[in-house]
N, CA, C and O of each residue as an XYZ file, in Angstrom:
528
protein
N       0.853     -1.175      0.000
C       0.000      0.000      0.000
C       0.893      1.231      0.000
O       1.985      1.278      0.567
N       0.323      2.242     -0.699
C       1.781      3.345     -1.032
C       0.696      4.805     -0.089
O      -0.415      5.148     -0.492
N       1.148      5.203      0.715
C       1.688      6.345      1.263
C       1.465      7.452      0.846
O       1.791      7.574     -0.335
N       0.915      8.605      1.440
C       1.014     10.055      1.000
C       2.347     10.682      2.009
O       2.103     11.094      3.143
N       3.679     10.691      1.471
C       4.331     11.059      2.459
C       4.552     12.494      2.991
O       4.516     13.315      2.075
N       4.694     12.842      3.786
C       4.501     13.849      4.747
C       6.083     14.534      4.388
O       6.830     13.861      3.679
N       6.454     15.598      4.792
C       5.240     16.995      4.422
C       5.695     16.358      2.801
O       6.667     15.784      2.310
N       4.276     16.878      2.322
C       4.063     16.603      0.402
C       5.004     17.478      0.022
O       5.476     18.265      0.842
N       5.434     17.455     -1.373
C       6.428     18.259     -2.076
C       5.146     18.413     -3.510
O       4.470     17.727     -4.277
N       5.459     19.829     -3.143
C       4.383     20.455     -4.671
C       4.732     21.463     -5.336
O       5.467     22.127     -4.604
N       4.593     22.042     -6.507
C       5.378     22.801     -7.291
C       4.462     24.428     -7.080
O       3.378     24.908     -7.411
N       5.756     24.857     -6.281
C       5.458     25.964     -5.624
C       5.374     27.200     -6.356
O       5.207     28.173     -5.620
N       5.456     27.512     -7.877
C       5.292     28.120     -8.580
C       4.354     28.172     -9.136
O       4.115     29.078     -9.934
N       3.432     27.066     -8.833
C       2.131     26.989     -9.701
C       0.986     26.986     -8.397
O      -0.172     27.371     -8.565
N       1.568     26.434     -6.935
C       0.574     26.460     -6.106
C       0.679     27.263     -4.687
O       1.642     26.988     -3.970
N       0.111     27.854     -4.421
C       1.249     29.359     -3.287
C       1.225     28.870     -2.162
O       1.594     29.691     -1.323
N       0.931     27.796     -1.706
C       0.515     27.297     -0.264
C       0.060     26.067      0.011
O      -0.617     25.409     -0.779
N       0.477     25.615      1.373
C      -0.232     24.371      2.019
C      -1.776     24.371      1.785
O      -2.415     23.515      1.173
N      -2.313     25.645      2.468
C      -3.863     25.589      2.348
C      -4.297     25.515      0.700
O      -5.165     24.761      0.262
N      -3.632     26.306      0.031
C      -4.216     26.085     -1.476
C      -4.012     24.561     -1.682
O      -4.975     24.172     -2.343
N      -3.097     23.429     -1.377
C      -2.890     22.037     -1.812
C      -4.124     21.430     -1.065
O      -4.854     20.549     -1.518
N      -4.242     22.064      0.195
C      -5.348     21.191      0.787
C      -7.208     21.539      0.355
O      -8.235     20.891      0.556
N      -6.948     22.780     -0.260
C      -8.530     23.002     -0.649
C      -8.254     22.646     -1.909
O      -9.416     22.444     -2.261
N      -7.414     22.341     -3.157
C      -7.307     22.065     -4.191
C      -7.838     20.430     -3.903
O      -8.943     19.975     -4.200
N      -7.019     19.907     -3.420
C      -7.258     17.978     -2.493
C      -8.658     17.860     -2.232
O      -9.384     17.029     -2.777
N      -9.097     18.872     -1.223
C     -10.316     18.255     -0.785
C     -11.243     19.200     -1.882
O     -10.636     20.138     -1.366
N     -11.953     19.716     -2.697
C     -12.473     20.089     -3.943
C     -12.442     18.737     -4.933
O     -13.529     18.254     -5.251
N     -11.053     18.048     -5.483
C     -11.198     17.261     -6.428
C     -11.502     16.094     -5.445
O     -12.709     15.884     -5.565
N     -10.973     15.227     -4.520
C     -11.918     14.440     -3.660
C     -13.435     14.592     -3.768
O     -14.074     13.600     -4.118
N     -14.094     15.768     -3.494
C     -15.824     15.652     -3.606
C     -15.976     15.292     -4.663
O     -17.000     14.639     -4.863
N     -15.016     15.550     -5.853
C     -15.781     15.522     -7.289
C     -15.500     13.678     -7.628
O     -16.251     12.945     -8.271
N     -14.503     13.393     -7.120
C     -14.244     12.126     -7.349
C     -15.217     11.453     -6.365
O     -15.450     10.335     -6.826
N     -15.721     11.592     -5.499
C     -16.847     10.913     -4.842
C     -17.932     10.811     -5.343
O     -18.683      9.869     -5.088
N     -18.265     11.919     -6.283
C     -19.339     12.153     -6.725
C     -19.341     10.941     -8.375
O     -20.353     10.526     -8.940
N     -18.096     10.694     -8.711
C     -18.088      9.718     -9.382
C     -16.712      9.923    -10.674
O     -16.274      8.995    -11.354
N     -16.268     11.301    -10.738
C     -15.190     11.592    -11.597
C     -13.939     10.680    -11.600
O     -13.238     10.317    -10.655
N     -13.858     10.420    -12.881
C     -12.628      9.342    -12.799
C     -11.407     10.136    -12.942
O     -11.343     11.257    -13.446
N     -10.555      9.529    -12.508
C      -8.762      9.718    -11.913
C      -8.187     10.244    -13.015
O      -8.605      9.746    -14.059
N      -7.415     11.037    -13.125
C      -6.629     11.890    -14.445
C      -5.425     11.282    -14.487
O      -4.647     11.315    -15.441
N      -5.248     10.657    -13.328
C      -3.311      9.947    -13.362
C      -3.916      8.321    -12.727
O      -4.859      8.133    -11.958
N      -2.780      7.062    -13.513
C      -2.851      6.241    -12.883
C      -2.203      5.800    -11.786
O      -0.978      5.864    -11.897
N      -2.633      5.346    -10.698
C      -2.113      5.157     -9.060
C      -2.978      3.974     -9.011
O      -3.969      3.559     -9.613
N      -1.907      3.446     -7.677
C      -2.183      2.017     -7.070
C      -3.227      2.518     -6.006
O      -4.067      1.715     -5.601
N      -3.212      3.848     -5.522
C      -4.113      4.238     -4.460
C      -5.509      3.788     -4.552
O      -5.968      3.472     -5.650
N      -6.261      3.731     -3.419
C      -7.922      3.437     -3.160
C      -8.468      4.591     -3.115
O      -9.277      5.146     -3.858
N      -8.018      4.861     -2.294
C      -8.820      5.885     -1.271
C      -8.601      6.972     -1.939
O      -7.471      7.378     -2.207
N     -10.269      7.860     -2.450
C     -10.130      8.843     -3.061
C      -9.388     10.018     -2.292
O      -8.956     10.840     -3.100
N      -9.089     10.369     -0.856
C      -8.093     11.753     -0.411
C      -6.752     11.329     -1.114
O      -5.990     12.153     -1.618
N      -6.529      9.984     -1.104
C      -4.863      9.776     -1.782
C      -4.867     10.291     -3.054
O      -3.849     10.959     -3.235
N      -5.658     10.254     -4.098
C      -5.660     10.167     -5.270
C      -5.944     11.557     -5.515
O      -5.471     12.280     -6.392
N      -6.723     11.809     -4.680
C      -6.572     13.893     -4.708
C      -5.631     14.278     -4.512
O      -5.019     14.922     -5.364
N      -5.263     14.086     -3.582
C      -3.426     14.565     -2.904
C      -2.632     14.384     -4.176
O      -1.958     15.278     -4.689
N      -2.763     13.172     -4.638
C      -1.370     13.100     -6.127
C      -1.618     13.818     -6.847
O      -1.050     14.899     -6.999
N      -3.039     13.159     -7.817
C      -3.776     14.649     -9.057
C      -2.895     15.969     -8.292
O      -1.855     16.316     -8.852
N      -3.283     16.635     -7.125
C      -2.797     18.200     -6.817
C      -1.269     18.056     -7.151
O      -0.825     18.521     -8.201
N      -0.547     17.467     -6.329
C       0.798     17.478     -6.249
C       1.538     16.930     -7.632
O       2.702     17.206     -7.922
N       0.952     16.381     -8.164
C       1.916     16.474     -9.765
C       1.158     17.081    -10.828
O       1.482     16.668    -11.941
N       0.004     18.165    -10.799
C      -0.130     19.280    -11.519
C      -1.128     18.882    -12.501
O      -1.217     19.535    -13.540
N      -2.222     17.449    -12.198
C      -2.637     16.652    -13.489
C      -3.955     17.741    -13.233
O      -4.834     17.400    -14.024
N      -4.255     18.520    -12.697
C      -5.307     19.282    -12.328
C      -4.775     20.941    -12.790
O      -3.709     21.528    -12.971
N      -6.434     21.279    -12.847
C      -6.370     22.776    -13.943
C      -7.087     23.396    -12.353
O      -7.846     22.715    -11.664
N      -6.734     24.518    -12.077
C      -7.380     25.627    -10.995
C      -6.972     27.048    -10.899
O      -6.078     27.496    -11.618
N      -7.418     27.553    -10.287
C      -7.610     29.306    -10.847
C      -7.215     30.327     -9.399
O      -8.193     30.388     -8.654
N      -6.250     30.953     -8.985
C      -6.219     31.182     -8.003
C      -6.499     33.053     -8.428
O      -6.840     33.518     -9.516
N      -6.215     33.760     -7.181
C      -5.833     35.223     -7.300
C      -6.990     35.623     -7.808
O      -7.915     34.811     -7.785
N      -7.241     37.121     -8.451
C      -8.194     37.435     -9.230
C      -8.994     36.485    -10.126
O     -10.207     36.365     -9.953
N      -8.483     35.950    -10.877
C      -9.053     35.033    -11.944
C      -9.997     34.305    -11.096
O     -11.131     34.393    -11.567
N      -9.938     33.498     -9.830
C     -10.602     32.984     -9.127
C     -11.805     33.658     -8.366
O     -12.721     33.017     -7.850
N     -11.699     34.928     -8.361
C     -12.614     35.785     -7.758
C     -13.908     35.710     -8.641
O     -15.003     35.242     -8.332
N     -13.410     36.428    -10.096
C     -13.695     36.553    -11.264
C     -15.113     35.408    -11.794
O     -16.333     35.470    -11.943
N     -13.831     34.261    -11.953
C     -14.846     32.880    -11.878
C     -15.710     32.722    -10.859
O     -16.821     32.379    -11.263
N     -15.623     32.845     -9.647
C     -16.523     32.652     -8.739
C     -18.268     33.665     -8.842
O     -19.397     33.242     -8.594
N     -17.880     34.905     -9.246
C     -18.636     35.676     -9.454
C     -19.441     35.386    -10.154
O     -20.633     35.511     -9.873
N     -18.837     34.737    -11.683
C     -19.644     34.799    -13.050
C     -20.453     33.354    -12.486
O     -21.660     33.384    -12.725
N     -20.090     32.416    -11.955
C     -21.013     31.259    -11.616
C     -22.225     31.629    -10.617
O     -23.334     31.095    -10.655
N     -21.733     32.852     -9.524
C     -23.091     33.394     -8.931
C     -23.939     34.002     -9.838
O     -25.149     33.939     -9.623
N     -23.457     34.667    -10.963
C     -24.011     35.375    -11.547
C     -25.240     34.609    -12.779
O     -26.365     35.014    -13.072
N     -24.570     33.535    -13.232
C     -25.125     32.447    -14.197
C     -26.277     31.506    -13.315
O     -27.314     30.929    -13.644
N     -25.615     31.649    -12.167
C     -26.933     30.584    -11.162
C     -28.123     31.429    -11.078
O     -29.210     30.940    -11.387
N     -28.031     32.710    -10.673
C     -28.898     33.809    -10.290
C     -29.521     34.343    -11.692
O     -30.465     35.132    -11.730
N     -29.070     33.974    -12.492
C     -29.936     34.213    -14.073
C     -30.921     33.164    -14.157
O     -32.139     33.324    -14.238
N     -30.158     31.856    -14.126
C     -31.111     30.579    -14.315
C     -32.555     30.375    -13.277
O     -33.639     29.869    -13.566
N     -32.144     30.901    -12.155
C     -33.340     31.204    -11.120
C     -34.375     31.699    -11.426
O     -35.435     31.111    -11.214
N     -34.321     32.839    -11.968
C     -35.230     33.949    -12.439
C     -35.758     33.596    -13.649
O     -36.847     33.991    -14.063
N     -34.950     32.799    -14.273
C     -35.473     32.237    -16.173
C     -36.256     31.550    -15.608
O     -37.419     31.816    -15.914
N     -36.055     30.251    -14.439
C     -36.911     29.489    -14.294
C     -38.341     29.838    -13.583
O     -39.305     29.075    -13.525
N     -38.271     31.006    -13.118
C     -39.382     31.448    -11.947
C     -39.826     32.436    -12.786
O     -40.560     33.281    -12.275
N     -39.478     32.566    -14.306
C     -40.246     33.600    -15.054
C     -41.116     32.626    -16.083
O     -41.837     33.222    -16.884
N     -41.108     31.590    -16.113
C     -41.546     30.928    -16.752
C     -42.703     29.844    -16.126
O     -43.652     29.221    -16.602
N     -42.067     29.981    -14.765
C     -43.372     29.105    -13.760
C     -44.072     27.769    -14.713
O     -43.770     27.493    -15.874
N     -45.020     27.102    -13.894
C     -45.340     25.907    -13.979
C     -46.910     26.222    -14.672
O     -47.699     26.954    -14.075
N     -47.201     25.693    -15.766
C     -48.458     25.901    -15.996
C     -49.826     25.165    -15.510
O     -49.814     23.958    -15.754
N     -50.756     25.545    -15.004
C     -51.585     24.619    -13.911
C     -52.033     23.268    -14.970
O     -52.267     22.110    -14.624
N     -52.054     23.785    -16.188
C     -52.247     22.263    -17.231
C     -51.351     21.299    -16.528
O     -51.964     20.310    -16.129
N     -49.868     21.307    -16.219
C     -49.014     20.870    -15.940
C     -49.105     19.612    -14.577
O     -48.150     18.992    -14.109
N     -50.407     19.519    -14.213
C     -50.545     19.296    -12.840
C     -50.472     17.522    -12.939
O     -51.198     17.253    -13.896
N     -49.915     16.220    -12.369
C     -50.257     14.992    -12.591
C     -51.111     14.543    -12.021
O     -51.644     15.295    -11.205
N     -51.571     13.361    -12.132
C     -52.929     12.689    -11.839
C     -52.358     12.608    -10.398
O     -52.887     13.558     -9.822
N     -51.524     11.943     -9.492
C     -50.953     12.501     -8.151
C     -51.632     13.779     -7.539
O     -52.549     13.649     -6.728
N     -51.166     15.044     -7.941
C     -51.669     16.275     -7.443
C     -52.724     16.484     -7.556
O     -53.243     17.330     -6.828
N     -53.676     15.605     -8.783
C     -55.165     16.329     -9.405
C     -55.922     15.471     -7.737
O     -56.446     16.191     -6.887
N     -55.844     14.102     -7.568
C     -56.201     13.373     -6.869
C     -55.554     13.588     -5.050
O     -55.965     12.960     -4.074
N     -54.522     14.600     -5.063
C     -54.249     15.488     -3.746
C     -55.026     16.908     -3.514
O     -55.110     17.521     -2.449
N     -55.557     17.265     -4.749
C     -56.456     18.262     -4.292
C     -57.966     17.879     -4.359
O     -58.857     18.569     -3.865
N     -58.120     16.934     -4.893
C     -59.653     16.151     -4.279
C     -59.833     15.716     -3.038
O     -60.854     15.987     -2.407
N     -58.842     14.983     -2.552
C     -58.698     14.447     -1.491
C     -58.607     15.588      0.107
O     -59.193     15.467      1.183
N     -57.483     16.784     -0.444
C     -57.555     18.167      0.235
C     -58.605     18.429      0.814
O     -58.869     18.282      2.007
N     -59.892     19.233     -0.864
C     -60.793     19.043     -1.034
C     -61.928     18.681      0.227
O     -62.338     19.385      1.150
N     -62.193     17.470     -0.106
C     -63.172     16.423      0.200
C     -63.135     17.038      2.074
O     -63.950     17.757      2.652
N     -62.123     16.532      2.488
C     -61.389     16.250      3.824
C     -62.141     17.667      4.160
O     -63.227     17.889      4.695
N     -61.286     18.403      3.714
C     -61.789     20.409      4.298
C     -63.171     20.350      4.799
O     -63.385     20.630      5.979
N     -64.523     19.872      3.685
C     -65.399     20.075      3.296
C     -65.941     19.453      4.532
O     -66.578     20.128      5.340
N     -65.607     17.630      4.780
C     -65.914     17.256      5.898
C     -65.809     17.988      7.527
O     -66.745     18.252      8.282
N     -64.626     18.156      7.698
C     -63.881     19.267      9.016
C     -64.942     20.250      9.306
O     -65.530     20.221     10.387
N     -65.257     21.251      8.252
C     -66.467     22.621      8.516
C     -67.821     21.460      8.730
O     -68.535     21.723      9.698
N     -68.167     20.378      8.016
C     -69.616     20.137      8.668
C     -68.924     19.441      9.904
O     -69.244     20.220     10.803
N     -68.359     18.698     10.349
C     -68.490     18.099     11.643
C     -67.790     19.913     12.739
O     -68.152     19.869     13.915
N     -67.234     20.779     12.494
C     -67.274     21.865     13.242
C     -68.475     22.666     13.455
O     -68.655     23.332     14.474
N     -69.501     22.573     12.232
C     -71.165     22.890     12.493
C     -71.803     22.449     13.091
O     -72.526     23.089     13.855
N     -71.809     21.165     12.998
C     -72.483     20.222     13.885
C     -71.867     20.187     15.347
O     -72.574     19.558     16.134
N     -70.804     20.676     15.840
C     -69.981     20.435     17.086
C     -70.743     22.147     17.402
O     -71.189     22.292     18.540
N     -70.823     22.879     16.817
C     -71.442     24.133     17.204
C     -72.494     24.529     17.121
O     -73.124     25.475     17.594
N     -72.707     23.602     16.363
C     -74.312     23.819     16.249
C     -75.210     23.069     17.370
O     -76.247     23.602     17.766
N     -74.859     22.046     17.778
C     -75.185     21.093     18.837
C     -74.993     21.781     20.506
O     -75.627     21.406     21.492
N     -73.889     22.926     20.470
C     -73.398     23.320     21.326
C     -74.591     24.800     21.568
O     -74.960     25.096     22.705
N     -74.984     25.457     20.537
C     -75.566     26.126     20.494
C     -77.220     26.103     20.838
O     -77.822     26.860     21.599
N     -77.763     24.984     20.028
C     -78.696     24.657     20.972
C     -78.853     24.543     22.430
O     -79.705     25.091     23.131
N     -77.976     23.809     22.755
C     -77.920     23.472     24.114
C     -78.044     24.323     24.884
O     -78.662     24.221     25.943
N     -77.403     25.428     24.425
C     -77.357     27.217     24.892
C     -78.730     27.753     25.254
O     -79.062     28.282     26.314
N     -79.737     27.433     23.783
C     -80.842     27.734     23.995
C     -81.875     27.294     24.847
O     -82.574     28.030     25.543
N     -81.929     26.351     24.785
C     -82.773     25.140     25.940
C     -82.768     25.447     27.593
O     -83.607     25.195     28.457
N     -80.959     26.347     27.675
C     -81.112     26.339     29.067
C     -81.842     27.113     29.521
O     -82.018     27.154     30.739
C-alpha cells in the first residue's frame, strides 16, 4: 500500500501554499466521490490519496488570485440568471399529474368534511345554549 508522504512536495510556482494544496485535495476528492474518474494512474484506493497526487503532480487545472474571484462571481451570476429564467416561466396549472389532481380532491373532500363536523360540534353546542 503506497503512502502520501509527509510533508508533500508540490510545485510551488504553480501552487502558493499548504492551504491552497489542501482546498485544491479536498475540492477534487468531492468531485471524485461524486463519481469523476482519476486523471493519473495510481495504485491508491482511497479517493483523499488520489486527490493529494492529481494536486501534487499538476494533473489538475485551478484558478487562483483574481481570476478565481472573477470565476466565482460569473457562476453566482449564471446561477442567479437561471433562477429567475426558471421562476419567469413558472409551472403551468395544465401541468398538474394525476398525483396532485387526486391530492387536491382528497384536500378538497377532507376540508369540506372538518367545517360540517365543526357545524355540527357548534351547532349542537348552540342549541344546548338555547334550551337552558
Amino acid at each position: 500500500m503506497d503512502v502520501v508522504s509527509l510533508p508533500i512536495d508540490y510545485d510551488r510556482n504553480k501552487i502558493d501554499g499548504r492551504f491552497r494544496v489542501v482546498a485544491i485535495a479536498s475540492q477534487r476528492a468531492k468531485e471524485l466521490s461524486f463519481g469523476a474518474k482519476s486523471k493519473i494512474k495510481t495504485k491508491a484506493k482511497k479517493i483523499t490519496t488520489i486527490a493529494i497526487e492529481e494536486t501534487t503532480l499538476n494533473s489538475l487545472e485551478f484558478l487562483t488570485g483574481e481570476q478565481a474571484k472573477k470565476a466565482k462571481e460569473e457562476a453566482r451570476k449564471l446561477d442567479y440568471r437561471r433562477l429567475l429564467e426558471e421562476r419567469e416561466k413558472g409551472i403551468p396549472g395544465e401541468e398538474v399529474t394525476e398525483l396532485e389532481k387526486d391530492l387536491k380532491v382528497y384536500l378538497h373532500e377532507k376540508e369540506a368534511t372538518d367545517k360540517k363536523a365543526l357545524e355540527n360540534l357548534f351547532g349542537e353546542r348552540r342549541e344546548e345554549g338555547l334550551e337552558e
